[in-house]
C-alpha positions in Angstrom: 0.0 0.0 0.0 2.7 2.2 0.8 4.1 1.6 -2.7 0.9 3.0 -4.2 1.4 6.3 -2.5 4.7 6.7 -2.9 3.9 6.1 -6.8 0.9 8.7 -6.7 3.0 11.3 -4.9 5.3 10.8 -7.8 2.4 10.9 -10.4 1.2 14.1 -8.7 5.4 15.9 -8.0 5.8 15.2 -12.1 2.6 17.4 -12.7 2.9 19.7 -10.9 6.6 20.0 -12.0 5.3 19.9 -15.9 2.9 22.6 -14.6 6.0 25.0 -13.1 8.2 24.3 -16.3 5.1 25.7 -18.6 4.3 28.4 -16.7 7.6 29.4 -16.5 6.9 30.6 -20.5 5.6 33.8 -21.0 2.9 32.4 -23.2 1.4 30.4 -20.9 1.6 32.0 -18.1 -0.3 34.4 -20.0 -2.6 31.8 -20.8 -3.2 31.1 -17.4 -4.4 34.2 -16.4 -1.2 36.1 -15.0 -1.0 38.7 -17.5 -1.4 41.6 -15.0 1.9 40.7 -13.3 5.2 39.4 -14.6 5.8 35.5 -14.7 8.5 34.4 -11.8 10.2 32.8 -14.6 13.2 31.7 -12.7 11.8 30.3 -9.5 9.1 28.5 -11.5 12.0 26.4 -13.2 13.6 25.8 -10.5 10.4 24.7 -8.6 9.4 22.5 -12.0 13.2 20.9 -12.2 12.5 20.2 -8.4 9.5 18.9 -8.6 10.7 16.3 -11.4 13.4 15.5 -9.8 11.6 14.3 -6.3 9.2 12.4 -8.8 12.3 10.1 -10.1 13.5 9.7 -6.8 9.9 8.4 -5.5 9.9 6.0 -8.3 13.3 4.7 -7.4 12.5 4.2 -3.5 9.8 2.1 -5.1 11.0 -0.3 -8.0 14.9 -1.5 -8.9 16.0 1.4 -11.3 15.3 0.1 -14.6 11.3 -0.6 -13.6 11.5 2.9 -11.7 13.0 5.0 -15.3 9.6 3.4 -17.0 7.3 4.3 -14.2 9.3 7.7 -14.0 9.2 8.2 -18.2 5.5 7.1 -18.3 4.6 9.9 -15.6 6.4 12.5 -17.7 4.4 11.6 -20.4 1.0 11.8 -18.1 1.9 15.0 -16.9 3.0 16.3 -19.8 -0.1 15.7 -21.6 -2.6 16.5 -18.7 -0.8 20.3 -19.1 -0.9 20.4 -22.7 -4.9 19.7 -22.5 -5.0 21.9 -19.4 -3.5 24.6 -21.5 -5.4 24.1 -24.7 -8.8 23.7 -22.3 -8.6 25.5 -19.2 -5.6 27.1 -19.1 -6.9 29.0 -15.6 -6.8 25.7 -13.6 -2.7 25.7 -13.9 -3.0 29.2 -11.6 -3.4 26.8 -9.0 0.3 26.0 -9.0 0.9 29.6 -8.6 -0.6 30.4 -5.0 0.1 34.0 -5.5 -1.3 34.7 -8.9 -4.5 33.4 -8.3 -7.0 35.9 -8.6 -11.4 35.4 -7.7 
């Protein structure tokens, strides 16, 4: 059981990290809704290469380290696409990364 929540933690640290790396573009973080103030470009990245770095590293306390680079390449690609149609669809839900940008 344990396993399973360290694997959904990771699931969940590799979108949110896709989520910091895209917002971290001035495009999309126009998307999103922060227009009004300028994107913390820097600290997002560093957040988003954070946040996909504790993802590998939950795989690997799970699985031997070739089963833990699939899990870990398959949640990129999860996360990755769950942005790209958050983006494309509701761009606005991605401000939730960003505590202070959201706006009512």
């Amino acid at each position: 059981m344990r396993d399973a929540w360290m694997l959904g933690a990771a699931l969940l640290a590799a979108l949110a990290g896709m989520g910091w790396l895209a917002l971290a573009m001035d495009v999309h973080w126009e998307q999103a809704g922060g227009a009004a103030m300028q994107a913390p470009a820097r600290r997002l990245r560093v957040l988003g290469t954070l946040a996909l770095a504790a993802s590998l590293w939950l795989c690997l306390a799970v699985d031997h380290a070739s089963m833990a680079a699939l899990v870990w390449v398959m949640a990129l690609a999860a996360a990755a696409l769950a942005v790209a149609m958050a983006l494309s669809w509701r761009p606005h839900w991605l401000r939730l990364l960003v505590p202070g940008a959201a706006r009512a």
